[in-house]
N, C-alpha and C positions, 0 to 999 in steps of 0.2 A: 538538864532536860533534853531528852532525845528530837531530834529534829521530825515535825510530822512530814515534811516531806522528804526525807532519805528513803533509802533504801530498805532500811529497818521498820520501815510503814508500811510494807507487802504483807500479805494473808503471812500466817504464819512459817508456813513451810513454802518458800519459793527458789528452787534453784536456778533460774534462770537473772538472780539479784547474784548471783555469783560471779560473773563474769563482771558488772558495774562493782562490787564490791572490791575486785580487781584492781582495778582502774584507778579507783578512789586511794586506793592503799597508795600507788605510785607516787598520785599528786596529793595529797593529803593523806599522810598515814595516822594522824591524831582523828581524823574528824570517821577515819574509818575504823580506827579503834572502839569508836562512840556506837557505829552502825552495827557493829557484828556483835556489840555487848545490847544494842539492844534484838538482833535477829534473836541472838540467845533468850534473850527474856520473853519472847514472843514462843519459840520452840518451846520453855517451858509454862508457860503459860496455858497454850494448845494442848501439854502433855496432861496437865491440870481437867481442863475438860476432858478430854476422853477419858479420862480415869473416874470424873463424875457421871459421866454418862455408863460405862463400862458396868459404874456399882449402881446403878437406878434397878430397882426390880418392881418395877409396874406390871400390875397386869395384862396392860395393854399388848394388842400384839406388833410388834414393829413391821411395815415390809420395808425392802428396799428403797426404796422412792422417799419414805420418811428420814433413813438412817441417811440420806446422802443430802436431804435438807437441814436436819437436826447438825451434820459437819457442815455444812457450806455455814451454817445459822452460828454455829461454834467458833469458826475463823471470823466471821465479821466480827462477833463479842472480842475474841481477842485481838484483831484491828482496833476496833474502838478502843481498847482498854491500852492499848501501845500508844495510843494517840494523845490519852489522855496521862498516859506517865510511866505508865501500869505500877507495879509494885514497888518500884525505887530502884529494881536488880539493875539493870542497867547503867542507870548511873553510880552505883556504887562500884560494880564490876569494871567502867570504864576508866573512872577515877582510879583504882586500883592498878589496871594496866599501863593506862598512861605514865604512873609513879617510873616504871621502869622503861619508858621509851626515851631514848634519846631523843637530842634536840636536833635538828637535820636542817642545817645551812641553807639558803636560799641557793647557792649556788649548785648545791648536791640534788634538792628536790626538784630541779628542773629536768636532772640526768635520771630518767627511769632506770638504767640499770644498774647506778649506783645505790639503790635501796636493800642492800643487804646490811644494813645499818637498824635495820625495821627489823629482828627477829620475831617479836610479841607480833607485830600484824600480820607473821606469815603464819605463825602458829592459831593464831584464832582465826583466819581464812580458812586453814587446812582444817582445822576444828569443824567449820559452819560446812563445807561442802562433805567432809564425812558424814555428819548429823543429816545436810540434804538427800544422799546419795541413799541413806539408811531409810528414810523415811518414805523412799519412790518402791525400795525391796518389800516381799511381802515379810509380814510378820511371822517368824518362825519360834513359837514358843513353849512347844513340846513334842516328841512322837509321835503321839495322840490326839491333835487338834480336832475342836468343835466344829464341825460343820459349817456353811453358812447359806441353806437353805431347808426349806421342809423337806425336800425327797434327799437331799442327803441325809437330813438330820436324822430321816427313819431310818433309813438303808445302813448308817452308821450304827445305830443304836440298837437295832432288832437282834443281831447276834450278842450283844453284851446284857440281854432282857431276857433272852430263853432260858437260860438257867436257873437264873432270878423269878423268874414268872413261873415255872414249874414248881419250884420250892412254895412259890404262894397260892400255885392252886387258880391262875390265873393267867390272862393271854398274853403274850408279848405285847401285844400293838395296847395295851392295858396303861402298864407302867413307860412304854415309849411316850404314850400320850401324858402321863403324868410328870416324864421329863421335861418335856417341851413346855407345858403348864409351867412349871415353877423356872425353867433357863431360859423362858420365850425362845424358844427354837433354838438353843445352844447359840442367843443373841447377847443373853446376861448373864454370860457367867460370872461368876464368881471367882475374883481374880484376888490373887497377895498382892501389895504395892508395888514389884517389881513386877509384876505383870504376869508370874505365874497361874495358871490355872488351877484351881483347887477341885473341879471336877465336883462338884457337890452339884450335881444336876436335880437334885429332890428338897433342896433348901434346908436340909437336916442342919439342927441349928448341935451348938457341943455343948452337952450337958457335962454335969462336975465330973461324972464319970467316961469321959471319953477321954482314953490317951494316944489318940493320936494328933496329928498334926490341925492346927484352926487359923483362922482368918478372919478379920471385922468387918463387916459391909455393913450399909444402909440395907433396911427392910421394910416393908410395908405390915403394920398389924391394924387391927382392928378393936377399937374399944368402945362399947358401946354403939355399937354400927359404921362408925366414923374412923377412917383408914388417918392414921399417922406413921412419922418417917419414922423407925427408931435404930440405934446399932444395935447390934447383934453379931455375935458369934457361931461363927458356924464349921462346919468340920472339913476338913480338908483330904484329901485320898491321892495317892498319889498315880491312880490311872482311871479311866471309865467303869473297869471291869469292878473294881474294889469298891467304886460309887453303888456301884447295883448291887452286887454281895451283902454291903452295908445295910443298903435300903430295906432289903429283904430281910435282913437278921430284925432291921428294926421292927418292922410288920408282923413279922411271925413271934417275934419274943413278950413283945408287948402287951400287955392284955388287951389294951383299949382298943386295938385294933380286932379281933379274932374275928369280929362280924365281916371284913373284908376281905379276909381269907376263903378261899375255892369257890370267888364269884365267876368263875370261867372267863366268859364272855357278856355276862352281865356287868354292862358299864355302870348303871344306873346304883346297884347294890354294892358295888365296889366304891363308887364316890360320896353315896352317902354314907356308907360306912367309915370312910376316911375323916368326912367330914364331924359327921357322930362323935366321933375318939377323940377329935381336938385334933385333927393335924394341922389345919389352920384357921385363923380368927377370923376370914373374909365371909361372912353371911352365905355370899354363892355362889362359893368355894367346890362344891357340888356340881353345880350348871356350869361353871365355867367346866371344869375338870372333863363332865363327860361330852361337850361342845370339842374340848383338845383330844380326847382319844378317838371320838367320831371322825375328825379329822384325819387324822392316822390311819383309821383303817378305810379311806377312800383313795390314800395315796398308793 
């Protein structure tokens, strides 16, 4: 069991435990074997959440002030959850290293600069302060990144909408708003495990007939009035431009939608007509929709 009061009992991502993890390696390189297998278990653990929250597709709208609650609220869960053992990784991973640490004389472990005898505690130190140093960098995980406000989110999207919006006979600030509706402001995307973005800003789920690229997320449907979680499969693009393209082909191809097509700047016939066709099971799917594109066009 990992010690709750080490080092390895910090929020998850703490670089400033680096420098004591140092320290600890010097005069005890076992018990800091112990700390850095469980930081690890704590970094994934943290990865674990944001990856659940990352796939949440609630309709709610997130702001800031929330999303920097819902983290601080995250790292406590996995404090506590370090505290209380967490998963076993730690102690298995520790166990594991130790197998191949030497045993370090009493006479040797008084001399700090005789610990080059430590090779495993310098390589998971060098390990923890990479994973630290990456986790302070911003996240860089396409050409193309999502925004992360409303006035970017439009200013990003309105050129990738005109084309698409012509073809449907309808406004840009239209289908922007109908982005933001199903991505919450390019907040929930729709990411692959390794953290790719799939750009499905329209929630287009992949039917039998889609050959291109998919991805599983959690989804919100509605049965019977009553929202549950479920997976679902949905389509994956490999840029913004191709999300819209898509969206379009699906709107215009489809019969269920035609009543949607060349509503200009009528929000109101555009989202009931959406809503009409089945694009989704949420009762007021409609209200909300044209609540998002009103939004849009005040920014």
């Amino acid at each position: 069991m990992i010690n709750p009061n080490s080092t390895a009992n910090r929020l998850a991502m703490d670089p400033e435990a680096t420098r004591a993890m140092s320290d600890l390696a010097r005069k005890d390189p076992k018990e800091a074997v112990k700390q850095v297998a469980g930081q690890f278990e704590a970094m994934l653990m943290g990865q674990l959440m944001s990856s659940m929250r990352a796939s949440s597709l609630s309709d709610e709208e997130d702001s800031q002030e929330m999303d920097t609650y819902r983290g601080m609220y995250d790292q406590q869960i996995v404090q506590t959850m370090v505290q209380a053992g967490g998963f076993g990784l730690a102690d298995a991973l520790s166990g594991y290293l130790l197998k191949s640490l030497p045993d370090v004389p009493a006479e040797i472990a008084a001399e700090p600069a005789a610990l080059p005898a430590a090779p495993v505690v310098r390589k998971a130190l060098g390990a923890y302060e990479a994973a630290a140093t990456a986790a302070q960098a911003p996240a860089v995980t396409s050409s193309d990144p999502l925004p992360g406000s409303k006035q970017s989110f439009v200013d990003t999207m309105l050129p990738h909408a005109s084309q698409a919006a012509a073809r449907l006979g309808v406004a840009p600030e239209v289908l922007v708003g109908h982005a933001a509706l199903e991505s919450g402001w390019g907040q929930r995307a729709i990411r692959h495990p390794d953290g790719r973005n799939s750009y499905n800003l329209f929630g287009i789920k992949a039917t039998p007939g889609w050959k291109g690229d998919v991805v599983d997320t959690m989804t919100t449907e509605y049965e019977g009035g009553v929202a549950q979680k479920q997976l679902g499969t949905f389509r994956s693009y490999p840029s913004l431009q191709a999300a819209f393209d898509d969206y379009a082909r699906l709107l215009s191809d489809n019969p269920r939608y035609q009543q949607a097509l060349n509503q200009g700047q009528n929000v109101a016939g555009f989202a009931t007509a959406l809503q009409r066709g089945g694009y989704a099971t949420d009762p007021a799917y409609a209200q909300k929709l044209q609540a998002v594109i009103r939004t849009v066009a005040s920014i």
